[in-house]
C-alpha positions in Angstrom: 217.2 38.2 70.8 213.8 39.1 71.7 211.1 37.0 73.6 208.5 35.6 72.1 205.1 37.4 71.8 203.0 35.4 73.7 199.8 37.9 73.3 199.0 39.9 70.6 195.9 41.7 70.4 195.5 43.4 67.0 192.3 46.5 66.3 190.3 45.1 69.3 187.1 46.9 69.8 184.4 45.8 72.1 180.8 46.7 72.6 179.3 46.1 76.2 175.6 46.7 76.8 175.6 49.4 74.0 178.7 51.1 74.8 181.6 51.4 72.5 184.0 50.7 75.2 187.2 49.5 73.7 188.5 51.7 70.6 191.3 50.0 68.3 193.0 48.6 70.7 196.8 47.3 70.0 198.7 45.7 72.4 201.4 42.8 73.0 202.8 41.1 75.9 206.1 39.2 75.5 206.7 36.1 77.5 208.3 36.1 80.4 207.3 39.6 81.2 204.7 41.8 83.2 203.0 43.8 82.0 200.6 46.6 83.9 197.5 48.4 83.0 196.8 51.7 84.4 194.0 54.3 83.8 191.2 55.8 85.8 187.9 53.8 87.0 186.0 53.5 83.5 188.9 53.3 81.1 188.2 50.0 80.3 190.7 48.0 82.0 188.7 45.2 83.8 186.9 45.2 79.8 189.6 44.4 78.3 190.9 41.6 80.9 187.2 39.5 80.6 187.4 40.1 76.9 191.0 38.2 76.8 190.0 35.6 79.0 186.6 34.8 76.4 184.4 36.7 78.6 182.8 39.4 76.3 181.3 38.4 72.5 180.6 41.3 70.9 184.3 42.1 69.4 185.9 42.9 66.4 189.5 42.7 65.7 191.8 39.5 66.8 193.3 38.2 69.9 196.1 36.3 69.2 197.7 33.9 71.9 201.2 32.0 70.8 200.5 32.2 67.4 196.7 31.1 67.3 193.5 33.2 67.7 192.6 32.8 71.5 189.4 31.0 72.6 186.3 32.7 72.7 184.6 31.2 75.9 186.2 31.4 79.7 186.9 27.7 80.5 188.6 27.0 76.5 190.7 29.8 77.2 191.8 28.2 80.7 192.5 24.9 79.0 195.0 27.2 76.4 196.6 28.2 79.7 195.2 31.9 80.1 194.1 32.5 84.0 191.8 35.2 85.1 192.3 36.5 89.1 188.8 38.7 88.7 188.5 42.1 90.6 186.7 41.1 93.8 188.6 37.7 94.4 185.4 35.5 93.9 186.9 32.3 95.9 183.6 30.1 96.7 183.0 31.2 100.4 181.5 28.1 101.6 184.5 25.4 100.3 187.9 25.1 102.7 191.1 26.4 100.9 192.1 23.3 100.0 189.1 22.6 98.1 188.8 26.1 96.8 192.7 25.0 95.0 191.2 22.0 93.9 188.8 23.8 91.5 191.9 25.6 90.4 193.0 22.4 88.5 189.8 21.1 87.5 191.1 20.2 84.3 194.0 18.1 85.9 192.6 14.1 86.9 196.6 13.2 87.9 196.7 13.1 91.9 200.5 13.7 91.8 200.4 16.5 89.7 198.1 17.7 91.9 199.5 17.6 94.8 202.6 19.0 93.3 200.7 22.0 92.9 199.3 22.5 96.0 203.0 22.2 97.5 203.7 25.3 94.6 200.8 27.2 96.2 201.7 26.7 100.2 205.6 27.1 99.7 204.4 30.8 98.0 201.5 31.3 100.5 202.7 29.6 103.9 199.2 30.7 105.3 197.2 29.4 103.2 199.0 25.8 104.3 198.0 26.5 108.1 194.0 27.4 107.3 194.1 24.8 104.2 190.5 23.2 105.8 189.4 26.5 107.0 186.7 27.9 105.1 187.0 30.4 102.4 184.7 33.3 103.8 186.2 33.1 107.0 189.4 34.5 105.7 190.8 37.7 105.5 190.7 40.2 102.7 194.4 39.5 102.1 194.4 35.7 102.7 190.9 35.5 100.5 193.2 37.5 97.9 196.0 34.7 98.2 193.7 32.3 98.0 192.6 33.7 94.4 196.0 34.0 93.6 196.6 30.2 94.6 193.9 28.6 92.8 194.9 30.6 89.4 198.0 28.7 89.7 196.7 25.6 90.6 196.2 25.8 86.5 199.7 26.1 85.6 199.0 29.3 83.8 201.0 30.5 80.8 199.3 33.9 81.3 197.8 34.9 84.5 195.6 38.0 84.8 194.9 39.8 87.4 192.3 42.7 88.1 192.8 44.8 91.2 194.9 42.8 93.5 195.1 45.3 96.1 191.0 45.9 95.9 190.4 46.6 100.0 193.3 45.9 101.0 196.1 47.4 103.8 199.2 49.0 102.6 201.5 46.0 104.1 199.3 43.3 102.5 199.2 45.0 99.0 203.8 45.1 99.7 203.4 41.3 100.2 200.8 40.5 97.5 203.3 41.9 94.7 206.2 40.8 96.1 204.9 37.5 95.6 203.4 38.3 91.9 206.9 39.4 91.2 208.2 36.0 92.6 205.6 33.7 90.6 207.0 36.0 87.5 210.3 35.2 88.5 210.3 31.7 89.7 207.6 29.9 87.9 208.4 32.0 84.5 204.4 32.8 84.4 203.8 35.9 82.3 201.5 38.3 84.4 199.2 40.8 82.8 198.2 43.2 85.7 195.3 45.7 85.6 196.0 48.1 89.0 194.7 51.0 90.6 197.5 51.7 92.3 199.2 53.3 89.2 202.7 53.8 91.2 203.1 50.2 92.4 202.0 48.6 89.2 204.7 50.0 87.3 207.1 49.5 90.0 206.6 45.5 89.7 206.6 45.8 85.8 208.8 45.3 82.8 206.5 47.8 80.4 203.4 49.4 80.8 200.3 50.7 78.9 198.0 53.6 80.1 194.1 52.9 78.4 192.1 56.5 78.5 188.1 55.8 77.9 188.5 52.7 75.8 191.9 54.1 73.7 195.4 53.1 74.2 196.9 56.5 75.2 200.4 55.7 76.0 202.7 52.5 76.3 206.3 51.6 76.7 208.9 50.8 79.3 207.5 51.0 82.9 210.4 53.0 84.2 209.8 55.3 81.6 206.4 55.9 82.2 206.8 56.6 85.9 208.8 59.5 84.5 206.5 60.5 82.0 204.9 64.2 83.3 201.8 63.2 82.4 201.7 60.2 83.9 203.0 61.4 87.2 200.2 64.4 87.3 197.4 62.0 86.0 198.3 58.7 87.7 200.8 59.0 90.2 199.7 62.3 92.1 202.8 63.9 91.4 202.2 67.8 91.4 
C-alpha cells in the first residue's frame, strides 16, 4: 500500500525579481520519506524551498499539503506544520540556546509540552544540553547548525525543510549532521525535504530524489538509482 502524499506541488512556476525562475514544476513527497534536491548553485533549489514554506508571492500553479492548498505566508504555514531550516542557519546570535528553542515553539503556551521538546532536542543534540545558556553566536558552525536544527523541531514539524545543512561545514560535522537528519526521519517519523550541495551525500540519506536544472525538473526517481544514473555521476557527483 503506498504512503500517503503529504506534498504535492502541481505546474508551479515562480517569478523572483523579474526572473522566471521556476518552470512547471511537479513534484511530490510521500510521508514518511526524504526526499533530496540536487542541482548546481542557481537551479532554483533554495526558490523552491521559500516558495513551499509561503515565502515567495508571485506563483502560479498549486501547492498542495495533506490534501489542502498550503498557506501562503511563512508563520500560517508553520502552524500547518511545514518547518523551514534556511541556508545560513539564522539562529538569533544574541539569545542562549535555550531561548533560541523556545522561539521554535512559539505557537506552543503548554509548559509540559514544552519541556518535552526540549528533552526531544538534547537527547538528539547532547551538546546543545551542555551550552543550553550559552549564547547563540558564540557557537560553532556545527553546534549553530544543530541549534537550527533543534528549534525547527521544537515545532513538531510534519515537514521539515532544510537548505544546505552542511553550508561551512567540516567533513566529520556534515557525517554527524545527517546521521542525525536520518535519525529524526527515522525516529520521530518527520518527513524531511532536503535541498544539498553535496549531491553524493544527499542521495545517500534519501528514499528518492529530484535533480532541478535552471528552474526545470530534469530528472527524478529512486535515490539509489540516481546515484547510478551517468549523468548524474558526471554532473553531480564528479564521477569521470
Amino acid at each position: 500500500m503506498p504512503n500517503k502524499i503529504l506534498l504535492d506541488i502541481k505546474d508551479l512556476d515562480v517569478y523572483y525579481g523579474g526572473i522566471h525562475a521556476l518552470h512547471r514544476i511537479n513534484m511530490v513527497v510521500e510521508q514518511g520519506e526524504i526526499v533530496s534536491i540536487i542541482g548546481a548553485n542557481g537551479a532554483g533549489k533554495s526558490t523552491l524551498l521559500n516558495t513551499i514554506a509561503g515565502d515567495k508571492d508571485k506563483k502560479n500553479g498549486a501547492i498542495i499539503f495533506e490534501g489542502a492548498p498550503a498557506p501562503t505566508r511563512a508563520h500560517q504555514s508553520v502552524e500547518r506544520g511545514i518547518v523551514l531550516v534556511p541556508e545560513g542557519r539564522r539562529i538569533f546570535v544574541n539569545l542562549t540556546v535555550k531561548e533560541n528553542l523556545r522561539a521554535g515553539a512559539f505557537l506552543e503556551k503548554r509548559n509540559g509540552i514544552v519541556n518535552d521538546l526540549y528533552t526531544e532536542v538534547f537527547d538528539l543534540f547532547p551538546r546543545l544540553k551542555e551550552r543550553q545558556n550559552q549564547m547563540g553566536g558564540t557557537l560553532s558552525g556545527g553546534e549553530q547548525q544543530m541549534l537550527a536544527v533543534g528549534r525547527a523541531m521544537m515545532a513538531r514539524p510534519k515537514l521539515m525543510m532544510l537548505d544546505e545543512p552542511s553550508l561551512g561545514l567540516a567533513p566529520i560535522v556534515i557525517d554527524e549532521m545527517f546521521e542525525k537528519i536520518q535519525q529524526i526521519n527515522r525516529d520521530l517519523g518527520t518527513t524531511i525535504l532536503l535541498v544539498e550541495q553535496n549531491a553524493f551525500i544527499a542521495l545517500e540519506v534519501a528514499h528518492r530524489g529530484y535533480v532541478l536544472s535552471v528552474g526545470h525538473i530534469a530528472m527524478q526517481g529512486n535515490a539509489r538509482d540516481l546515484m547510478e544514473d551517468p549523468t548524474v555521476q558526471t554532473t553531480y557527483l564528479g564521477i569521470k
